[in-house]
SENU-332469 format. One record per residue (C-alpha): x negated, z negated, y; residue in three letters. Coordinates in Angstrom, 2 decimals. Example, Ala and Ser with C-alpha at 12.3 -4.5 7.8 and 13.67 -1.06 7.14 Angstrom:
2
<px -12.30 | pz -7.80 | py -4.50 | r ala>
<px -13.67 | pz -7.14 | py -1.06 | r ser>
END
This chain:
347
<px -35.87 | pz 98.53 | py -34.47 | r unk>
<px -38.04 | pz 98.45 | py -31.19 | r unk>
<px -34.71 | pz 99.25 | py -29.14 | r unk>
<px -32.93 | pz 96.19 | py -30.55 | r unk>
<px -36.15 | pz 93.66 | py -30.29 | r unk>
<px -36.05 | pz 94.76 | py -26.03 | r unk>
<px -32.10 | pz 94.28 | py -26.37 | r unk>
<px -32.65 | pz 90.60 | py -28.09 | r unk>
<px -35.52 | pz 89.59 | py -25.55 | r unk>
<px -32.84 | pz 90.91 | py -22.76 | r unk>
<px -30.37 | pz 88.77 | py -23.66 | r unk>
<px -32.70 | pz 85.37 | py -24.40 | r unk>
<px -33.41 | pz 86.04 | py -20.51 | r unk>
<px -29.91 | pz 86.49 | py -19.94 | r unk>
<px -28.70 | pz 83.19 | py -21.83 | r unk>
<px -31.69 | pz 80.98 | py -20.57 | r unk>
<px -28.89 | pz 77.93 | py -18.81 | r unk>
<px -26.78 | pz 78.53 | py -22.40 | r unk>
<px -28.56 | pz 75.90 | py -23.39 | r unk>
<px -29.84 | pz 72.15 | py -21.72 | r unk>
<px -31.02 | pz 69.78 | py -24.38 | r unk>
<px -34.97 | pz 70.72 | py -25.84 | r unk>
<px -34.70 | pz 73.90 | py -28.95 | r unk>
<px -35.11 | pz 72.08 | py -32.03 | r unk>
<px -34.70 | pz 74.43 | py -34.29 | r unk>
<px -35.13 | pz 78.77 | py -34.43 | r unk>
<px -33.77 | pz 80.50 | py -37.32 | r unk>
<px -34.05 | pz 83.88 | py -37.69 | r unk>
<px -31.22 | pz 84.88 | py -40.02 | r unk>
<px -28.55 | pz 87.48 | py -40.43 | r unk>
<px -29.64 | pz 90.89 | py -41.28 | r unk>
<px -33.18 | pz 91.17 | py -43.01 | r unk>
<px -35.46 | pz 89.89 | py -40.17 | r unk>
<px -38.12 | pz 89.17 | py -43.02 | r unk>
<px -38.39 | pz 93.14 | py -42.06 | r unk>
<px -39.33 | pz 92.82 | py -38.31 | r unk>
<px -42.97 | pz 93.22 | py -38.06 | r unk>
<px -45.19 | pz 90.26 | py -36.61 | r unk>
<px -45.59 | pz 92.22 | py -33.04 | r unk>
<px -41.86 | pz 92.42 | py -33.19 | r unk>
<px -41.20 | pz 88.85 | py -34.40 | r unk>
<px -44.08 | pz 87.82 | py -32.11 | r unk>
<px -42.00 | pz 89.37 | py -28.64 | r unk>
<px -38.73 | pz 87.33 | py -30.10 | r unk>
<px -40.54 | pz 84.00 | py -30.22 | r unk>
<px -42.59 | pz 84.90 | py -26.94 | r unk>
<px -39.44 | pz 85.10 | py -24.95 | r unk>
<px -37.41 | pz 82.28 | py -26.96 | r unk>
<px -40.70 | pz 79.90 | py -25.32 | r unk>
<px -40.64 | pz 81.13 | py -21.96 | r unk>
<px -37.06 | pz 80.64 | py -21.11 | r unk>
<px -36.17 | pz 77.66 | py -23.17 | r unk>
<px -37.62 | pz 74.39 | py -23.29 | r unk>
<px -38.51 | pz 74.04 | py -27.19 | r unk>
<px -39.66 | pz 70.78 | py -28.99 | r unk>
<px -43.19 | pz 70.47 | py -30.24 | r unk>
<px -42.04 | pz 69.50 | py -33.86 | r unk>
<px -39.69 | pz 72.96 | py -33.97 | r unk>
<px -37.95 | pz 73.96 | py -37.29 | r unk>
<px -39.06 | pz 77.64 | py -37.60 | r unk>
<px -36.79 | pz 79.26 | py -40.32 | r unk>
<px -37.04 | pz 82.55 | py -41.17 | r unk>
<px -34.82 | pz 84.31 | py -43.79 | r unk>
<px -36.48 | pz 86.58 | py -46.53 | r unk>
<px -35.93 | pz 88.84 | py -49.37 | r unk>
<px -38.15 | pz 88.26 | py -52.62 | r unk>
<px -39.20 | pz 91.88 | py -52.40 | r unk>
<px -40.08 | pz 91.77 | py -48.68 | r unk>
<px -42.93 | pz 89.16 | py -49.27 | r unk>
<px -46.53 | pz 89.53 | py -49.85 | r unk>
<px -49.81 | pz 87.72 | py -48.98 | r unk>
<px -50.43 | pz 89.33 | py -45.50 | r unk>
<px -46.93 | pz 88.80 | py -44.63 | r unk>
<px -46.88 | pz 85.26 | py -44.97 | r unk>
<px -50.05 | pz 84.87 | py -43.16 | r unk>
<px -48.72 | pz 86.51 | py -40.33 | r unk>
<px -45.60 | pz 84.64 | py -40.38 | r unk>
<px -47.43 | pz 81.58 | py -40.60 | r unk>
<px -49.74 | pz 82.91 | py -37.62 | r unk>
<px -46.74 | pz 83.06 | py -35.70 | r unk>
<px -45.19 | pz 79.22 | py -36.33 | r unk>
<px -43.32 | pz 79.54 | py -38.93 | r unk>
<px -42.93 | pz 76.69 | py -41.29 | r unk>
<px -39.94 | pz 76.78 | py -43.13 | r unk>
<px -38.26 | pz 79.66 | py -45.21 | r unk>
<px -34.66 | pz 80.09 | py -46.69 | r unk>
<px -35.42 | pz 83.00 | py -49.89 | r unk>
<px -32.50 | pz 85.04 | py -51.22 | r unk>
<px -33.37 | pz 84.46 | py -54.21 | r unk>
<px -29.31 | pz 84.02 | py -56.02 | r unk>
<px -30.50 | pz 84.20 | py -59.34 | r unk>
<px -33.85 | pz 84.33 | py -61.65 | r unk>
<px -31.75 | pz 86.08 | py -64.47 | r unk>
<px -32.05 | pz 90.37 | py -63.78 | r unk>
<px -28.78 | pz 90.74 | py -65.73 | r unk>
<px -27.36 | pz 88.96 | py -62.88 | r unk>
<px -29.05 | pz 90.65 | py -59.63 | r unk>
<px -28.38 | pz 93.88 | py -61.36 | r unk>
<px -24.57 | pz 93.04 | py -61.38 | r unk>
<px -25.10 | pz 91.73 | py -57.74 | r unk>
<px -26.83 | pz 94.98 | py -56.99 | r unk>
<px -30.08 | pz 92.42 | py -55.24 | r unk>
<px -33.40 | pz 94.72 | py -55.06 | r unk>
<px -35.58 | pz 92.19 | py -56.76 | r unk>
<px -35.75 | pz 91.26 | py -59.96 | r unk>
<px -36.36 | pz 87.57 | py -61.87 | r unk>
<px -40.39 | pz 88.22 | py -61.74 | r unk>
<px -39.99 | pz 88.75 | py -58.47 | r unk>
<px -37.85 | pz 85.94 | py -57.64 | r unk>
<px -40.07 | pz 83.62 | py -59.21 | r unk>
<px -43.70 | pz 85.13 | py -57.99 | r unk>
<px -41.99 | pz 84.89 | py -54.02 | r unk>
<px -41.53 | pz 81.32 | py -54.62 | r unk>
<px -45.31 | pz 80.70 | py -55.73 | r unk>
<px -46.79 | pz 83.04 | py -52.95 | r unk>
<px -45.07 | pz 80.94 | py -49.94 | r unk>
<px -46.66 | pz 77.75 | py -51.46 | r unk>
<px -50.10 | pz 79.69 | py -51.85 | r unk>
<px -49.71 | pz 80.56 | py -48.13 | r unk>
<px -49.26 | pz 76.54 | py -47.10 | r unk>
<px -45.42 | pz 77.00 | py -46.38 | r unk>
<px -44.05 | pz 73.94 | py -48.51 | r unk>
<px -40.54 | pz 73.14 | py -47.02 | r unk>
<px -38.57 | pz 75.82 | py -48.70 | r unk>
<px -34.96 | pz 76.76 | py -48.90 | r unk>
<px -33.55 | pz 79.36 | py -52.39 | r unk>
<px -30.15 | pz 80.37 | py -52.36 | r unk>
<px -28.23 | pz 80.68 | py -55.56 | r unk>
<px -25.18 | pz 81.97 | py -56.53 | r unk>
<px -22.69 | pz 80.09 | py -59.63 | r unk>
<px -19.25 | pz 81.25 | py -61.14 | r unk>
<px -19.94 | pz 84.78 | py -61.68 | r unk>
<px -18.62 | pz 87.16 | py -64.77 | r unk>
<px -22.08 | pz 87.50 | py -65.68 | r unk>
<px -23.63 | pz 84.02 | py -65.56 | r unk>
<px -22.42 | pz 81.78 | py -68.50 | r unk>
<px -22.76 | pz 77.64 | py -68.36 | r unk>
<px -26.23 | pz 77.61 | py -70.30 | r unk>
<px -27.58 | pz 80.32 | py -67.99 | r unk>
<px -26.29 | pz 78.32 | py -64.77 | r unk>
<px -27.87 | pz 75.38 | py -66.43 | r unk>
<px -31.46 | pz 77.84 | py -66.91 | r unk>
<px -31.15 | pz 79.15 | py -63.86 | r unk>
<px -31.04 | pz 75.37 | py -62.00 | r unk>
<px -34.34 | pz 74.29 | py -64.20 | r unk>
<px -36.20 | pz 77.08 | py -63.42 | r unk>
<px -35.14 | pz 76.00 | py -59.58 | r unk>
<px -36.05 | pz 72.32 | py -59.74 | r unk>
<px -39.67 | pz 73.40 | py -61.48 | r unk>
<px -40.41 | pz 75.71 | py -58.76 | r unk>
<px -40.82 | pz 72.29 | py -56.54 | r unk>
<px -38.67 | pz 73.63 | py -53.55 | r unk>
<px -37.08 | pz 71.03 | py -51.81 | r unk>
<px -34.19 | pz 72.60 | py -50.34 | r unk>
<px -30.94 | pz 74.32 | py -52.34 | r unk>
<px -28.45 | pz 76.33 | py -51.12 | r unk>
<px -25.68 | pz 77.05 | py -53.75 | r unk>
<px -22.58 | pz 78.93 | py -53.12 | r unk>
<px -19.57 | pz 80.41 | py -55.52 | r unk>
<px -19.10 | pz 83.98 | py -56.06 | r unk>
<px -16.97 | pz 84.94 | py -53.77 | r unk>
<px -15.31 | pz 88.51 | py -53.51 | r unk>
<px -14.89 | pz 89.79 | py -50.30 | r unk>
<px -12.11 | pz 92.21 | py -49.60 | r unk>
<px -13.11 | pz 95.97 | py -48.89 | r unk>
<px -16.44 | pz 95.86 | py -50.92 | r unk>
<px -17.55 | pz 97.72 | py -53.40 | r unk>
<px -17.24 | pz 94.67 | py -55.73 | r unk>
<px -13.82 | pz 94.45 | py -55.00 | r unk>
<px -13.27 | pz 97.82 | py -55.70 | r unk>
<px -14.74 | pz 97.39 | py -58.80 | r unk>
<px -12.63 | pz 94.44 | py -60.04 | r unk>
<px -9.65 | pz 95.77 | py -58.43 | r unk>
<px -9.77 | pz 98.69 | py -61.27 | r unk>
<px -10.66 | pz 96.73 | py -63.83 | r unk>
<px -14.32 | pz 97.80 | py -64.22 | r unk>
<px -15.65 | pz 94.27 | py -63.62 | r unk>
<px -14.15 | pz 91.24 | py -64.56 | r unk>
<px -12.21 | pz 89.22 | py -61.60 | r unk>
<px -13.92 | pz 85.58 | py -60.31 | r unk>
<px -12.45 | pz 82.29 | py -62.48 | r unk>
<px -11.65 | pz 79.46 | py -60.93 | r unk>
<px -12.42 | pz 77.09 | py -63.55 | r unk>
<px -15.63 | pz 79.16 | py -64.77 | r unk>
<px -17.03 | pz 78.49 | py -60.92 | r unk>
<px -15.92 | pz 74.39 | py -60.99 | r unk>
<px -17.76 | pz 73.89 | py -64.35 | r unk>
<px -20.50 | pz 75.54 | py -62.25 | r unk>
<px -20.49 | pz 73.25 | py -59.51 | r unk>
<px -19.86 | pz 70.12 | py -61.87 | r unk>
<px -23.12 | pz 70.93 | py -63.64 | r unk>
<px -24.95 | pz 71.80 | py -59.79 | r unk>
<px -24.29 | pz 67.80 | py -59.04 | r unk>
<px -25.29 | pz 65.82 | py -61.81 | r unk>
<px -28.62 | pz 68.13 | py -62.33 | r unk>
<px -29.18 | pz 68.22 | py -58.91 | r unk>
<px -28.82 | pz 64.05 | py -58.53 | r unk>
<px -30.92 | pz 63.72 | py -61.77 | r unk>
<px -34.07 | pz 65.57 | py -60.30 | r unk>
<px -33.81 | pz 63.65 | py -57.02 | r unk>
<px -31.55 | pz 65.82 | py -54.68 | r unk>
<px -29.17 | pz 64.71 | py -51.97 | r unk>
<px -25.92 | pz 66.69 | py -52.18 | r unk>
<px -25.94 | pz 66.18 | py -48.04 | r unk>
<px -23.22 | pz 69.09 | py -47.68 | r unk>
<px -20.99 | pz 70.17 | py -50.20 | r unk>
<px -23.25 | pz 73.75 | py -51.02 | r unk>
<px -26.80 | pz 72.20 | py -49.83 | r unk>
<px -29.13 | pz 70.03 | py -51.50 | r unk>
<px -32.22 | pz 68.41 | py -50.77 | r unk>
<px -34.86 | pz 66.50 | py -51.57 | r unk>
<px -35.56 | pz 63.24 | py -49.25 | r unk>
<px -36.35 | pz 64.24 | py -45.44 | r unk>
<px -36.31 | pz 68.14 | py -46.56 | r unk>
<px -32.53 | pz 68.73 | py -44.94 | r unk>
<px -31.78 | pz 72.17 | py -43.28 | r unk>
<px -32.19 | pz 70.28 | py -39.60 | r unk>
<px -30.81 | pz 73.65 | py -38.10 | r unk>
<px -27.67 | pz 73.53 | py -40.86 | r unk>
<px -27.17 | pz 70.07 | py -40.36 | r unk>
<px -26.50 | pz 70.56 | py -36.42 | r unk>
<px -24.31 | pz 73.26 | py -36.80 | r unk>
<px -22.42 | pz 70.48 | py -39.06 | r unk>
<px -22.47 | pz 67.45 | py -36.23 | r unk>
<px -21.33 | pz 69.59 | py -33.50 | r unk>
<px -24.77 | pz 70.21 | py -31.57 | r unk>
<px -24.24 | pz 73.08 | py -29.38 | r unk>
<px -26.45 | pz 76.51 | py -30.38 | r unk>
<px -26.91 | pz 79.87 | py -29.27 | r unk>
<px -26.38 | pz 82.80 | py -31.37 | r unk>
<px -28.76 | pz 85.76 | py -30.23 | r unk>
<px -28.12 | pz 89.61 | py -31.66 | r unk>
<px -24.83 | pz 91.61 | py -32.86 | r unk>
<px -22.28 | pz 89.10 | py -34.71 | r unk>
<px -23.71 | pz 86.30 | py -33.25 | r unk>
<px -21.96 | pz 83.32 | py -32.17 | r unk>
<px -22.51 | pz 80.28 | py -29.55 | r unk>
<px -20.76 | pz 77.17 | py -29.05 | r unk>
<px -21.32 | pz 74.64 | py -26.47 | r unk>
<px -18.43 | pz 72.28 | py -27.26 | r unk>
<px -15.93 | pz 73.47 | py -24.92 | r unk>
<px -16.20 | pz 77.41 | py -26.05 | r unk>
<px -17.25 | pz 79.42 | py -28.58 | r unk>
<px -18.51 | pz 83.18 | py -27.81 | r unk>
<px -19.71 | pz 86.48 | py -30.25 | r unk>
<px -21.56 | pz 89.66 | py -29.48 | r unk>
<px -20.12 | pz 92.65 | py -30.45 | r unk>
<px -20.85 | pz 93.64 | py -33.67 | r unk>
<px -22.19 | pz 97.36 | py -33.27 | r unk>
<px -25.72 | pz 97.85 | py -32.77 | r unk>
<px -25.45 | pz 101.02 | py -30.60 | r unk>
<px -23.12 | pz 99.10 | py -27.95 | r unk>
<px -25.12 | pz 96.16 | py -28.56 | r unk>
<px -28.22 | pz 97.74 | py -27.45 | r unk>
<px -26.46 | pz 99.80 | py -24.94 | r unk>
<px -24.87 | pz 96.98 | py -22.77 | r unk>
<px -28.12 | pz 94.74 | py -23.02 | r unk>
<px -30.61 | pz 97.80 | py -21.23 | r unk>
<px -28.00 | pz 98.21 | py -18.75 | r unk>
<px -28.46 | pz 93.90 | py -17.97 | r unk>
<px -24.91 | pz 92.79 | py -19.45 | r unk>
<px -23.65 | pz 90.77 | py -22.79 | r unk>
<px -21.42 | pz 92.15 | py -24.64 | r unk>
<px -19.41 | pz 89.23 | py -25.71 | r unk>
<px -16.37 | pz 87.41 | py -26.18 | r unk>
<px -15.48 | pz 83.72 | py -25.60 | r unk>
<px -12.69 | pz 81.39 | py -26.19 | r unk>
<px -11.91 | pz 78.30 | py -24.75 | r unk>
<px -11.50 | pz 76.01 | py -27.20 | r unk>
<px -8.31 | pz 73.24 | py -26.95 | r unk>
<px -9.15 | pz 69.48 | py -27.75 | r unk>
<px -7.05 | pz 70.20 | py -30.99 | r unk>
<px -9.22 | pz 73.01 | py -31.48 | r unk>
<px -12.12 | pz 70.85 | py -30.93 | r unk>
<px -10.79 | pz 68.35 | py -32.91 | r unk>
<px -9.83 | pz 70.00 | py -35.76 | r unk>
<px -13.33 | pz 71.85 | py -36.38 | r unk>
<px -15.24 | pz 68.79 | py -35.93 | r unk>
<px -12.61 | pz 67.25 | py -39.38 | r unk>
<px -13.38 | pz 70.50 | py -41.03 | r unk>
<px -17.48 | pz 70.42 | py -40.61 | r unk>
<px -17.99 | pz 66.64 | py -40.89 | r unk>
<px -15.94 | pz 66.16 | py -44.15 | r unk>
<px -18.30 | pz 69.16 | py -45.56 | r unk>
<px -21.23 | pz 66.68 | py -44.73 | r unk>
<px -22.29 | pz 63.25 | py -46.72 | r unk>
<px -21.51 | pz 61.35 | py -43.10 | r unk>
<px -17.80 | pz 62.53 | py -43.07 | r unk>
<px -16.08 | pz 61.99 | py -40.44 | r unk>
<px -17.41 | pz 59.35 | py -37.55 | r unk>
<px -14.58 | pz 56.86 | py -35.69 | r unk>
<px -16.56 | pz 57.19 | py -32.64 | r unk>
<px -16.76 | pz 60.80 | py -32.59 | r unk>
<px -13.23 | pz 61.46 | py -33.35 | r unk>
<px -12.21 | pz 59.34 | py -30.75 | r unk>
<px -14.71 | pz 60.46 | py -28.54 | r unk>
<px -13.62 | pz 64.36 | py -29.22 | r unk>
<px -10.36 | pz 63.63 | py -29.45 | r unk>
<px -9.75 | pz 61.77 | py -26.07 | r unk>
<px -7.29 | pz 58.93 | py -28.04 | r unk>
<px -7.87 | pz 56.70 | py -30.75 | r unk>
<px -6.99 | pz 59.30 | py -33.35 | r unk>
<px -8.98 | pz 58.23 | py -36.29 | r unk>
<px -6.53 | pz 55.26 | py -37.37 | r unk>
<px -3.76 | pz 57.74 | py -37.46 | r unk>
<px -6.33 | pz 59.94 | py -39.78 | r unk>
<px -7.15 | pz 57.17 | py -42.26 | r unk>
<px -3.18 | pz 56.28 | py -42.57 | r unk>
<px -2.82 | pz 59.98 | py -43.44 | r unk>
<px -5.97 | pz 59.94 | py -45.79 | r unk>
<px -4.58 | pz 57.51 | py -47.91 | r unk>
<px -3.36 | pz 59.91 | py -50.45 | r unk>
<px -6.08 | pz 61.15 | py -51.21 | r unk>
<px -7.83 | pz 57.53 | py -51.48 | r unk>
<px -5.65 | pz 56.69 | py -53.88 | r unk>
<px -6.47 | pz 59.23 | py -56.00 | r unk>
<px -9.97 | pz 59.10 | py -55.55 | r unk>
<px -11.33 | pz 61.91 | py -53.91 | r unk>
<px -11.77 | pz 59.94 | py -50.50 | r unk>
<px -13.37 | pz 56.80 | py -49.44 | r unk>
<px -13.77 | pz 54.86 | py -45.96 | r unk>
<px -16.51 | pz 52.54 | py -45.26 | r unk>
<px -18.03 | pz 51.28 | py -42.15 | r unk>
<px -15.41 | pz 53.26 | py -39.96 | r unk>
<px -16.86 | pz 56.60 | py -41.34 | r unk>
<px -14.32 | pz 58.31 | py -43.62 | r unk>
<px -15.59 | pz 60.87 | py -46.21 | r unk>
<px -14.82 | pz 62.87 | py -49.14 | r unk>
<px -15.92 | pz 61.61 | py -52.76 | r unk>
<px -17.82 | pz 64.01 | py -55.76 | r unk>
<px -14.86 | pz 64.59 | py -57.30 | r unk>
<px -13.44 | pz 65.54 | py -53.55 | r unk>
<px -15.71 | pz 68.12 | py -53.00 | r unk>
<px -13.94 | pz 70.44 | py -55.41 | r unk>
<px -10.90 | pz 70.33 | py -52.73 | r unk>
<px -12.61 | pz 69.65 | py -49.88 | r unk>
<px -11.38 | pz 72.64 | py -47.42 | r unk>
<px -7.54 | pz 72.15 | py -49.17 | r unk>
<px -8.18 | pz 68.27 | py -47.72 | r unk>
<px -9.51 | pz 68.98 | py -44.37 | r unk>
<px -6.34 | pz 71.61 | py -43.40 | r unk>
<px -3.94 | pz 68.81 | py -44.89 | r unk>
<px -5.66 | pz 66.42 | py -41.91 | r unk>
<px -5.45 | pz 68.74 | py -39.80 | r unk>
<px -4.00 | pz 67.80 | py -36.26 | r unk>
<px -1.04 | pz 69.95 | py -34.49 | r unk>
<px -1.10 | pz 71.12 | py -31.09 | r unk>
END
């Protein structure tokens, strides 16, 4: 672990001009950094201030495990600046993290929730998983109340999905475990909305939810296009015109960083390219998609032509346009990647 913390501080020196506008946001996620120790967390954060310019009212997110947390972590972590966490929680049933093959268990789940609040962090994201074989509409509907009572403003709430070459896919692949349903995981989402909107949350992208001024502000630039850099093995950059990954082995990782070099790949992105990404992330958001920014991104008044070929979908109700922004209804949301690759542009 130390090896990889002097490869990450390497490359923040490395990428220091990635970046021009003020850091408004850190978030250390990917992995388990809820692991790192607070020396280790403590170099990160050390080098992420001397080589960037970062904002006095910084978004500090760090990911975590329910059975990662205790007392004297927290206190370091809030020692250290941060002041907002996103918990793995995915479910407060055990017959469910069992089947998901999570550490933690429902008391656990619950008691992480309570001992972030004890420590003073307030603004606090849970992710939770819908539409699997084990989790039937009443449980969904159990699992969302014990969510809204735990007071966190922020949820994160995402369908089962089955990966290819996993051991879950294995599994349903011979028949051991029953396959995902399609319909199972839209009744799911149907009953996400309207409890969700009843207890006072903004659906502000299609799998996030939050309570007034509690929005994920680092999510919610990776939506509007703001440029970020990714920092680590997987991660990714973009600065508008590119977008660039590490490798994703830790051993070359490490490797290339002590001998001064990223190992990384970029790609130059076209203005269709461009284009196209900013339709797919802004109809995922409650802004949709902007006239000026098309345009802007586009280079031509393209967002006239989009509208004209939006109209389908207007008629049926599942998009609206208002005040030159056009964006995807409730009912939408259900089809909401199927509508963005039908608008999107060809090269």
């Amino acid at each position: 672990m130390d090896q990889m913390i002097d490869a990450i501080v390497v490359e923040i020196a490395l990428q220091k001009d990635y970046l021009s506008a003020p850091i408004e946001t850190i978030y250390f996620g990917g992995g388990t950094p809820s692991l790192l120790n607070p020396t280790q967390l403590e170099r990160i954060l050390t080098a992420i201030h001397h080589h960037f310019n970062c904002a006095p009212t910084i978004e500090l997110t760090l990911e975590a495990n329910p059975d990662d947390m205790n007392a004297a972590q927290l206190a370091d972590w809030v020692k250290l600046g941060v002041n907002r966490l996103s918990i793995g929680i995915q479910s407060f049933r055990d017959e469910d993290l069992a089947w998901m093959g999570r550490a933690h268990n429902a008391a656990q789940a619950v008691a992480s929730i309570h001992l972030a609040q004890k420590a003073g962090i307030d603004n606090i994201s849970i992710d939770l998983i819908y539409g699997g074989p084990t989790l039937s509409d009443a449980d969904w509907i159990n699992n969302l109340t014990t969510a809204i009572s735990t007071r966190v403003p922020h949820l994160s709430c995402y369908a089962l999905t089955v990966e290819p070459k996993t051991a879950l896919a294995h599994k349903i692949k011979q028949q051991q475990l029953p396959d995902v349903d399609a319909s199972h995981q839209a009744t799911h989402f149907s009953i996400l909305q309207e409890m969700t909107a009843a207890a006072g949350f903004e659906q502000y992208e299609i799998s996030n939810f939050a309570l007034p001024n509690k929005r994920s502000r680092h999510n919610a630039n990776y939506w509007s296009g703001v440029h970020y850099l990714g920092i680590g093995p997987s991660a990714h950059s973009f600065n508008g015109q590119s977008r660039q990954w590490n490798i994703s082995n830790n051993a070359l990782y490490i490797q290339a960083l002590l001998n001064g070099s990223i190992p990384s790949e970029i790609e130059i992105l076209t203005r269709t390219q461009q284009v196209n990404e900013y339709i797919m992330t802004a109809l995922r958001t409650i802004e949709g998609i902007d006239a000026n920014r098309l345009n802007e991104i586009a280079g031509t008044p393209l967002f006239n032509q989009l509208v004209v070929d939006a109209e389908p979908y207007m008629q049926q109700g599942l998009m609206t346009l208002a005040a030159n922004q056009l964006r995807i209804t409730a009912n939408g949301k259900f089809m909401a990647d199927g509508i963005a690759a039908d608008l999107f542009r060809d090269e």
